[in-house]
N, C-alpha and C positions, 0 to 999 in steps of 0.2 A: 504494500500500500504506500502509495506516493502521497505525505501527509500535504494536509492544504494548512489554509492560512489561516483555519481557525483559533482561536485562544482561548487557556484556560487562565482565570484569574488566578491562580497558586501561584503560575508556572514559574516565573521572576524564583518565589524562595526555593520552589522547590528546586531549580537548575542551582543557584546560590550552594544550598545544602549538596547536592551530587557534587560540585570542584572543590568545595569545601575535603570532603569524603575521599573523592577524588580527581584531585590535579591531574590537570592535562594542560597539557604533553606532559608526559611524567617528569618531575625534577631530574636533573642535571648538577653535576656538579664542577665539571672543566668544560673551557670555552677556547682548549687552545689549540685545538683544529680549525677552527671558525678562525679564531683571529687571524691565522695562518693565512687560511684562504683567500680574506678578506686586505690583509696588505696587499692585495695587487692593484698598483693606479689603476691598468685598465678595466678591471672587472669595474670598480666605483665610480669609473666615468661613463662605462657603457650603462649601469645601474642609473646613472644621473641622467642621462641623456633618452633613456626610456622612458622616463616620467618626463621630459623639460627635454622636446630636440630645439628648441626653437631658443633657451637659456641658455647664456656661457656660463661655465661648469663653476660652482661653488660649493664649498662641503661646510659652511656655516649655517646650518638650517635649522629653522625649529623645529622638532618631528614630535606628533603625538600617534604612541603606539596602544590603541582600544580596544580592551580586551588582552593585556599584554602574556597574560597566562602564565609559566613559571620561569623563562628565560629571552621571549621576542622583544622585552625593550633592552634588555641586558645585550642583546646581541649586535641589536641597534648604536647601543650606545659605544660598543665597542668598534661597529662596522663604522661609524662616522665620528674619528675622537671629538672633531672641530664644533659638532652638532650639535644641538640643548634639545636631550630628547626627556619626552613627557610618557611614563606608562602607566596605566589605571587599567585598575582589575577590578570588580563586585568581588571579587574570594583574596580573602585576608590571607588564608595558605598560598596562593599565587604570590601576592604579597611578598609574601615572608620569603619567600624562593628567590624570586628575583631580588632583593633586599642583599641575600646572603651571597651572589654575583656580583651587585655592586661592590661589596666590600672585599669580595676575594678580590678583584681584578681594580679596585680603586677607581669605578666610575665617576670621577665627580663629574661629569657631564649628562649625569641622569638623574630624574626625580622622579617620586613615585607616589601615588596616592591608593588608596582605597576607594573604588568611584567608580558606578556604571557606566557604559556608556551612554546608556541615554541621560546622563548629569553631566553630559561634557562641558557644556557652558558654565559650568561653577569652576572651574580653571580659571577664566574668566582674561580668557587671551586666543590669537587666533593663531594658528599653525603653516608652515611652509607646505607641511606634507602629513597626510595622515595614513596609519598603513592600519587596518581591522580586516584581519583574517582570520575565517574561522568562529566569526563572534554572531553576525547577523541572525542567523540562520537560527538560533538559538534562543533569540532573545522572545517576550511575551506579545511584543510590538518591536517588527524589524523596522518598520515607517518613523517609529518615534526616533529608533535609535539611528538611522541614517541619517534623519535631518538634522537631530542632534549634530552630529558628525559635521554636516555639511556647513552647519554655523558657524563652528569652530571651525572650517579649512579659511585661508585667506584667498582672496578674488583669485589672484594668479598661484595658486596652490596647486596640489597634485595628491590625489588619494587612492591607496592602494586597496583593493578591495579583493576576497575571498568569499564565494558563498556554496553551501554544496550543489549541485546538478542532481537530477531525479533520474536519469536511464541510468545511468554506470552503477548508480545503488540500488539497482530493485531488490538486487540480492538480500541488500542491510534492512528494505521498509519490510521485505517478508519476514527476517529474523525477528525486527521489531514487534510486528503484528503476532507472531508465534508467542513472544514473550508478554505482549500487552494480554494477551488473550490465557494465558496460562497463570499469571501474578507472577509473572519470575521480575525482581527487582533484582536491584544492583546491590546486595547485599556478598558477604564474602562465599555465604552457601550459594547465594544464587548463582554470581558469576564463575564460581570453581564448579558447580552442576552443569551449566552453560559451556563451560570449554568441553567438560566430558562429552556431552552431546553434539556438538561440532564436530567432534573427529570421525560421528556417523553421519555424516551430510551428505547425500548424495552426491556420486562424481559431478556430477551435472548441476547442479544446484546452481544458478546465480552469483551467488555467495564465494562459489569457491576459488575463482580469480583474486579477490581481494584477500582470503585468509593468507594468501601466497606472501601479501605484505609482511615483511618481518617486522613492523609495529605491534599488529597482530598479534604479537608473542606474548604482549604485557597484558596483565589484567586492565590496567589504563584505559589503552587505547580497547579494547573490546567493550570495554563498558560504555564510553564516549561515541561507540557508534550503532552499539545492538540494544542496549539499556539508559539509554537519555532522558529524560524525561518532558525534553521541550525540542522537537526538530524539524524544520522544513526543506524542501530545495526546490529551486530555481530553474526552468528552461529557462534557455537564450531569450525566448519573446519576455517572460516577466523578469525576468534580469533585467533585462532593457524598460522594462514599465515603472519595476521598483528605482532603480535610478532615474529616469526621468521627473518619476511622482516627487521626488522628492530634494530636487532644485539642481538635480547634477543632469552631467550630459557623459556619455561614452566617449572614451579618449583610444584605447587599443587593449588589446588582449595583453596579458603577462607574456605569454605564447601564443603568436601568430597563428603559425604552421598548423595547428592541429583544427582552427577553426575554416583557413583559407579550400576555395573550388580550385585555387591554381595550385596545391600544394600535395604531392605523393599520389594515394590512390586517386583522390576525389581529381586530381587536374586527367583520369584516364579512361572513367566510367561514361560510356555513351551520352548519358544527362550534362553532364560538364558545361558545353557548350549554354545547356539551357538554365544551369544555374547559374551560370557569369553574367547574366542580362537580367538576374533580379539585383532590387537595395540589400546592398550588403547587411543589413541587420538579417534580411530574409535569405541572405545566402549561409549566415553563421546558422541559424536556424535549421535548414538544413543538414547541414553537413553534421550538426549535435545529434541530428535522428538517424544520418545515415551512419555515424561513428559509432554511434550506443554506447559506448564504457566511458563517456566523461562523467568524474565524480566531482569533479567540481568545477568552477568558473573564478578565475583571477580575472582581472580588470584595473585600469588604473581611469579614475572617473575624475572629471573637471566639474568647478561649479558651472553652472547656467549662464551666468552673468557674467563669466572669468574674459578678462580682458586682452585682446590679440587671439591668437591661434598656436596654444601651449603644444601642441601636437601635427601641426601642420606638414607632414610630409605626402608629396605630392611630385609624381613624375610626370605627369598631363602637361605641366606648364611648364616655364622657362627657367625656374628656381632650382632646381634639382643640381645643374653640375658645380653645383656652388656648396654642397654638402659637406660636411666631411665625417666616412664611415668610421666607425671602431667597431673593430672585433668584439663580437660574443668570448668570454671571456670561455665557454664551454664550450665553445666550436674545436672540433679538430678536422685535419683534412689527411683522408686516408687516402693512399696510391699504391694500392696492391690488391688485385682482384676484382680491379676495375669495368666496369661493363664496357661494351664494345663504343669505341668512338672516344670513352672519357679519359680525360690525362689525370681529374682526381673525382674526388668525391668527399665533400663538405656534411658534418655531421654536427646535430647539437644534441649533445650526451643530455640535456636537460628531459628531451622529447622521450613519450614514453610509446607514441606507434613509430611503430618500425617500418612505415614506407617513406617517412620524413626526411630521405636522405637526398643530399641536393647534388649530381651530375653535373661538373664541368668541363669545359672545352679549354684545349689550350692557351686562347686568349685568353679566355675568363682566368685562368687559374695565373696566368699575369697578371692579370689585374687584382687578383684577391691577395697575391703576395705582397705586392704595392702598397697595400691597404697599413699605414702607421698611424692614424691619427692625426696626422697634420697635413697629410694631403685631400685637397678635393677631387669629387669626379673626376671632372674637367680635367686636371691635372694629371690624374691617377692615364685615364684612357688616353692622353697625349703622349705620357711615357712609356706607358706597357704595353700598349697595342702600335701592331706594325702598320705603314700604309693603308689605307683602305681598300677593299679589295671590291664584295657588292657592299659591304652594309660599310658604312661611316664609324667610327672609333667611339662619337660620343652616343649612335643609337647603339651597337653594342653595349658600351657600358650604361647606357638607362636603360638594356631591359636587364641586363645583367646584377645591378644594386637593386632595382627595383624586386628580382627575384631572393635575390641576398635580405631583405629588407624584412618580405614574407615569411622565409626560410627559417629567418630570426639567427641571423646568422652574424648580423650589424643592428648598430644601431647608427643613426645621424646625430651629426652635431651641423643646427643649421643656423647657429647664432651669429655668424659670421653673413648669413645670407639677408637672415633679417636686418641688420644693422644698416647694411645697404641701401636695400629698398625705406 
């Protein structure tokens, strides 16, 4: 059963009492993989430039993380030292978790409150960036708590949003409905009766893709998605309703590739043609129902009223060779076992279907080595592509970034193009 959007008046204490009980994501106690991974400039400038291509790159932001749970503002705080990040949790053990981050690793560049999200505005300040994942979906009123949110972003702000998706979990709303309908809570008998019962699921079941998850493993996470007490998810269409309802506007996917008709199977399925000539909201739509196993939706959402065009990348016009790409910090490019015609093949380890691998051509793979951050298009196809032969140097390289872009392969830094115009 794919819950809808009804409400129970408890549901606030009762979800409060369940992280209370038990924290999610389970606490943590080192953070120094992360920090590891996180020194790299370019990964933080490709991260900056996903949210803000149209912004020169700055790591002094205010960030509020809502819903920060037992280590996402900790993480925060460490992924951007320069940053003044804000994290509020409704659970005191969240709280106290993240508390004890701060002090192992000496954030002083973080603060923490006790504080739902829908109380954002008692901060009483407005934010550069706001990131809530994971939190909506949960709440008693997700409307209350987005606009919340949305108050506190600043006009030119950027907010990072999570909510779950309904096909990829049918699996988890039958286990839920099994459990609603039996009284199995989340208690230590219930959930240890619960795992025992699992290991009889049929091969077939729904379900059994996601058990593959080594999170899975923990009593935590099994409680947090079979035994919740308050849970909805989203298609593409009310994903798109609930942020609009609620003063924001769609900025781009976290992950392109897996929603895009030009990208893997979907650019080879006879329909193609006829999904590329609908609005792309109805093409993401789409492609959710023809994919079936998305369990969730990341998003990074602008206000309504947000000033300029935080996200404006665009190859139709004449702005594009004025770009300048950065590597995907997760992209590799493999050259062994190549399919017939290709000199490599561009991969983003983030992607979780496996036809998301991107084929290039000689040229291109000039051109993708070229790719440092400080050169533009323009630049980039003057010097890595030879003479023109039929096609011209810069229509190869605009369809070529342009597929890079989809692939999620780059991101643009176009503040340099803006300043111009």
């Amino acid at each position: 059963m794919i819950p809808t959007k009804e409400q129970r008046p408890d549901a606030a204490e009762a979800v409060r009492d369940f992280y209370e009980r038990l924290p999610y994501p389970r606490p943590i106690d080192g953070l120094e993989k992360y920090q590891l991974l996180w020194k790299d400039a370019q990964r933080r400038r490709a991260d900056f430039h996903l949210h803000w291509a149209a912004a020169a790159y700055r790591e002094d932001r205010s960030i509020l993380v809502a819903g920060c749970g037992t280590s996402q503002a900790a993480k925060h705080a460490m992924r951007w030292p320069e940053a003044q990040v804000t994290g509020i949790d409704f659970s005191a053990t969240s709280v106290r978790c993240t508390e004890a981050l701060k002090r192992k690793y000496k954030l002083n560049n973080l603060e923490l409150r006790q504080l739902p999200v829908e109380r954002a505005g008692e901060l009483g300040t407005r934010f550069d960036q706001i990131v809530c994942t994971g939190v909506l979906h949960h709440l008693a009123d997700p409307d209350a708590g987005l606009a919340a949110l949305r108050d506190a972003l600043k006009p030119d702000g950027a907010m990072h949003l999570m909510v779950y998706a309904p096909y990829g979990r049918t699996g988890i709303y039958m286990l839920q409905e099994f459990c609603r309908r039996l009284g199995i809570s989340a208690t230590d008998d219930g959930i240890r009766d619960l795992i025992t019962a699992l290991k009889a699921l049929p091969a077939a079941h729904p379900l059994q893709p996601l058990l593959r998850d080594p999170d899975f493993r923990h009593e935590a996470a099994l409680a947090d998605a079979l035994l919740h007490p308050q849970d909805r998810a989203y298609s593409v269409p009310e994903l798109f309703d609930f942020v609009n309802a609620n003063g924001l506007t769609f900025g781009r996917w976290i992950k392109q590739a897996p929603y895009s008709v030009q990208c893997g199977v979907m650019a080879k399925i006879p329909q193609a043609s006829r999904m590329a000539q609908l609005p792309l909201a109805e093409q993401y739509a789409a492609v959710e129902l023809f994919r079936g196993t998305m369990v969730r939706h990341s998003v990074v959402a602008y206000r309504d009223d947000s000033p300029g065009a935080p996200q404006a990348i665009d190859f139709s016009g004449d702005a594009w060779p004025g770009y300048v790409p950065i590597r995907m910090a997760d992209t590799i490019c493999v050259q062994e076992r190549l399919p017939a015609g290709a000199a490599a093949v561009l991969i983003n380890r983030t992607h979780i279907c496996t036809d998301l691998i991107m084929p290039i051509g000689a040229a291109e793979k000039r051109m993708f080595d070229a790719i440092d951050g400080k050169c533009s298009i323009g630049d980039i196809a003057t010097r890595a592509v030879p003479p023109p032969g039929k096609e011209s140097p810069l229509d190869l390289a605009r369809a070529f970034f342009d597929r890079l872009w989809w692939y999620d392969q780059v991101v643009f830094d176009s503040s340099r193009q803006m300043k111009r115009q």
